[in-house]
N, C-alpha and C positions, 0 to 999 in steps of 0.2 A: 482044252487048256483054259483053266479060269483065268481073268482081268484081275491085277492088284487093287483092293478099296480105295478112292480118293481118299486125301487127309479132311476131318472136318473144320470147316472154317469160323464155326461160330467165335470160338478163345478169342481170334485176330479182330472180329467184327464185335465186343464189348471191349475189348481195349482201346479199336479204335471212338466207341463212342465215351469213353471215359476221358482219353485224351481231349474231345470236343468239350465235352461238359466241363472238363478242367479250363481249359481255354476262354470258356466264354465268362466262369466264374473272375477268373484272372483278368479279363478287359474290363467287365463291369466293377471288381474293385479299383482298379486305376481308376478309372470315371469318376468312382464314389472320392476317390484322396487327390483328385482334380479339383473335384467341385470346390470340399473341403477347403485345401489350399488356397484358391482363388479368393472366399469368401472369407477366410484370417485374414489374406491381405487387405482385403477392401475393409473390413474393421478394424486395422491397425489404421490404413491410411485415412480411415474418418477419424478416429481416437486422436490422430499427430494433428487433423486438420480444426479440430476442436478446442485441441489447446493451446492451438495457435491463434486460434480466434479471441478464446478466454484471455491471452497474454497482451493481445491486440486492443481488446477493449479496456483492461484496467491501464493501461499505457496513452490510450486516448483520454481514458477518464484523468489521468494525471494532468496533459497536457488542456485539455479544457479549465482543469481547475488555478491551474497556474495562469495561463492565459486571461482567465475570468475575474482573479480576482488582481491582476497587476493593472486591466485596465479599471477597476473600482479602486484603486489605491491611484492610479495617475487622474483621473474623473476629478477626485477629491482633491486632488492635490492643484487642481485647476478651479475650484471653486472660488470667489470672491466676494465682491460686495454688490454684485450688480446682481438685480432680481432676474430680468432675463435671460441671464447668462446662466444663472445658479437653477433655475426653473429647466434648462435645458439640457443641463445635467444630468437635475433629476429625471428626465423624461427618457436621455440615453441611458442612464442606468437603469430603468424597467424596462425598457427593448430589449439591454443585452441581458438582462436577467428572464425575460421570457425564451429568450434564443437558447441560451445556457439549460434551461429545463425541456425546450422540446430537441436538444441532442443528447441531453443525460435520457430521455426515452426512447431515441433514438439507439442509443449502447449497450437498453436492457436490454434490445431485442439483436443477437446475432447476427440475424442476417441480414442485418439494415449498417453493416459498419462501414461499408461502402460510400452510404450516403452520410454517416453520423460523420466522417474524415471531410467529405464536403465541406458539410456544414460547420466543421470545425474553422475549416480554412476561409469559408465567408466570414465566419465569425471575425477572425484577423480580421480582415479585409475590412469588416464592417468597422472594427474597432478601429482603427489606423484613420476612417474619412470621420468619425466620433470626435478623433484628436485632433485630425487638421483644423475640421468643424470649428471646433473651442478655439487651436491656439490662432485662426484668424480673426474669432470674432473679439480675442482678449488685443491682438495687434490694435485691431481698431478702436478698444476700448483705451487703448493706450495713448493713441493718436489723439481720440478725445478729452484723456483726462490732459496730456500735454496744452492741447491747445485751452482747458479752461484753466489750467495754472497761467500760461501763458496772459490770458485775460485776468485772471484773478491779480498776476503781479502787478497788470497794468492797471487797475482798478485801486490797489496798496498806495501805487506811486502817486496817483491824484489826490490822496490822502484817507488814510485810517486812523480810526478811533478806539477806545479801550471797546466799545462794546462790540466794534470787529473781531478784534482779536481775540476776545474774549468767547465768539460764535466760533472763529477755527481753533481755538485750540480744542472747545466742547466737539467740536465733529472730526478732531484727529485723537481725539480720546477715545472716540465710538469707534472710528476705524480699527484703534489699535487693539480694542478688546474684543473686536471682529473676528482681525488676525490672530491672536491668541486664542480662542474660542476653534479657529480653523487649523490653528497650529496643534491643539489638543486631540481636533477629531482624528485629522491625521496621522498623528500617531496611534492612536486607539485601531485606527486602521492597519496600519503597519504590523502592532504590535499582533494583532489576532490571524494577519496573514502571514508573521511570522512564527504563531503556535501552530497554524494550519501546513506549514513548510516541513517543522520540525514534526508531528505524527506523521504526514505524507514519508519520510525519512525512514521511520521508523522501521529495522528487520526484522520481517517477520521468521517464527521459527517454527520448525514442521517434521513429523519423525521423532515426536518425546517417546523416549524409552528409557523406564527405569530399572534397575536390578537390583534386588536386596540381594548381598553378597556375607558370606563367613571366606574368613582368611584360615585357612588350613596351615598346621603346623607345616608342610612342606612345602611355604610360601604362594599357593596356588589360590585364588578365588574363587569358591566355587557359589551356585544360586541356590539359594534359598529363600522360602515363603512364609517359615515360620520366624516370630520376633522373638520368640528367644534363642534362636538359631544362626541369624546374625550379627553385624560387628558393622556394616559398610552400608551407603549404597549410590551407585551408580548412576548417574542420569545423563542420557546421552542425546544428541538433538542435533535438526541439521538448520544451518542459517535458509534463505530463501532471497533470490535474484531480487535488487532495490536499484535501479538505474537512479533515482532521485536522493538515494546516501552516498554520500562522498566514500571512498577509498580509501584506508588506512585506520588506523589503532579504533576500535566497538570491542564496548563491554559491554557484558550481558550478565544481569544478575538471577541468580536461583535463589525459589524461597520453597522453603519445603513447609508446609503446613502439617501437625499432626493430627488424632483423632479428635483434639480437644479443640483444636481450632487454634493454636499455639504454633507459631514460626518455629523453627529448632534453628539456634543462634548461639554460636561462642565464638566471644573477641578474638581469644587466641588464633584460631581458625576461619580469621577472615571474616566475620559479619559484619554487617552493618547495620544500615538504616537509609532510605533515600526519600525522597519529595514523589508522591505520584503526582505526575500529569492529570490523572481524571478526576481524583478527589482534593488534590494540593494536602493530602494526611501524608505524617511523616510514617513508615511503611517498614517491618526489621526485613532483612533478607539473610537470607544463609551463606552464600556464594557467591565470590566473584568472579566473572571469566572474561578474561582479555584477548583479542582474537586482532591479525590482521586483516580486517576488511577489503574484498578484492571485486566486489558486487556478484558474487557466485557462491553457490552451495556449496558448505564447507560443514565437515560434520564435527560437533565440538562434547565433549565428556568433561564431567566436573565427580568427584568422589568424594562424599559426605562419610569420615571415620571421625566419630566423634568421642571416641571412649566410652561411649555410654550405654545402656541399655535402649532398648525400642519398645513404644508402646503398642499391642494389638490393635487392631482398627483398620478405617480409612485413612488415606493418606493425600492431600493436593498439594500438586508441583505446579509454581508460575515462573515464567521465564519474562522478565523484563526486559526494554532496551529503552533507552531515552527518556524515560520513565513511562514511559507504555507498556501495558500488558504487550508480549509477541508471540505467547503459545502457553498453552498448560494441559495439564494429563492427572493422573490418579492410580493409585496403586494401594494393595491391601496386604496387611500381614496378620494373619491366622494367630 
């Protein structure tokens, strides 16, 4: 009586090594969108830590500059008639102007903002014993001019002559042209670190996008490239974070330039004309947009339909604010 054949086993023993090979492919790709993963985040979390750093340092650079130039406007405003006093001035004013230049090097360099926030804060410090400095040695100067009025009057009372009085009025005339002379620089001073307030202000704009637009009979806008194609165009832009501009009502004007180098401008539609800050030329603009200011990105659209035809060419878009340039971009129609 013959034995039944075993069944063969190979089928079972390439399956099972197919399921292995499968297996191992499957761990090794996880591995591989492990790694992957890990290394997006750690590039994201440098990306966020970069532009935190970039936010850091123009915000230090602000308060250096503000800092810097309030104690050069208080310096001055401290100066007098006395040589030593006015000599010592000037000497604190090249100290803190050297300090001022080795923290702005300080800020170019990223990974020094650590120590540039230091120095910012010796800087106070420094400034604040600069003014004590002055306003004791001005007490005592005060002390001294009292006590020689004091002698001077008693000197009057023994008796004076025309050709006294005639010596103080000449050296209260020098005085007084002293003070005027001080009263002018100071304001020069003022005035300049009030031009430098108002561009520090200034919003910047970021994200210019324009779209040459045709109005379809079925009241639809649609984009177009070609200028005889057109009717509109769109220019869209987003403000940019200003801690140092106030909060409420910013206008921002648009000037559209064409190929010719010609503003595109009609009264009826809102144009004008404004004062630049950089040149003090009087400047046409196409547009104006009034926005409430909230110190945050806010994205604002302006629509140029002018009735008119468009010429081929290049095209420059500037965005003003305060009379500052804040942004500009460029666009062509075929």
């Amino acid at each position: 009586m013959t034995n039944p054949s075993s069944p063969n086993p190979k089928p079972n023993n390439n399956q099972q090594r197919l399921t292995a090979i499968a297996a191992v492919v499957i761990v090794a790709l996880l591995g591989v969108l492990t790694v992957m993963l890990v290394n997006y985040n750690k590039r994201g979390k440098m990306i966020d830590q970069l532009s935190a750093q970039y936010d850091e340092s123009e915000q230090l650079k602000l308060d250096l500059e503000k800092q810097y130039y309030a104690a050069m406007t208080e310096l001055e405003e401290m100066r007098g008639s006395n040589t030593e006093l006015n000599a010592l001035i000037d000497q604190q004013k090249e100290e803190l102007a050297a300090q001022k230049e080795k923290i702005e090097g300080l800020l170019a360099n990223k990974g020094s903002l650590n120590k540039a926030r230091k120095e910012i804060e010796n800087l106070k410090t420094q400034i604040d014993q600069y003014l004590a400095e002055i306003n004791q040695l001005r007490e005592e100067n005060g002390e001294l001019t009292a006590r020689n009025a004091t002698l001077s009057q008693a000197n009057d009372s023994l008796g004076t002559n025309l050709e006294s009085q005639r010596m103080m009025n000449d050296e209260l005339t020098s005085k007084q042209a002293v003070l005027v002379s001080e009263k002018e620089a100071i304001e020069a001073d003022r005035t300049r670190l009030s031009a430098k307030v108002n561009q520090a202000s200034v919003i910047k704009v970021s994200g210019l996008e324009v779209k040459p637009l045709k109005m379809k009979k079925s009241g639809k806008a649609v984009k177009r490239n070609s200028a005889d194609n057109i009717d509109q165009i769109q220019i869209c832009f987003n403000t940019t974070k200003n801690d140092i501009a106030e909060a409420g009502p910013e206008t921002f004007l648009v000037r559209i330039i064409n190929p010719m180098g010609e503003t595109l401008a009609l009264d009826e539609l809102g144009s004008g004309v404004f004062t630049s800050n950089a040149t003090g030329d009087q400047v046409a603009y196409t547009q104006a947009k009034e926005i409430e200011y909230n110190r945050d990105v806010t994205n604002i659209c302006t629509l140029w339909s002018p009735g008119q035809s468009f010429q081929k060419g290049n095209y420059e878009v500037e965005i003003y604010n305060k009379g500052h340039l804040a942004g500009s971009g460029s666009f062509k129609l075929n």
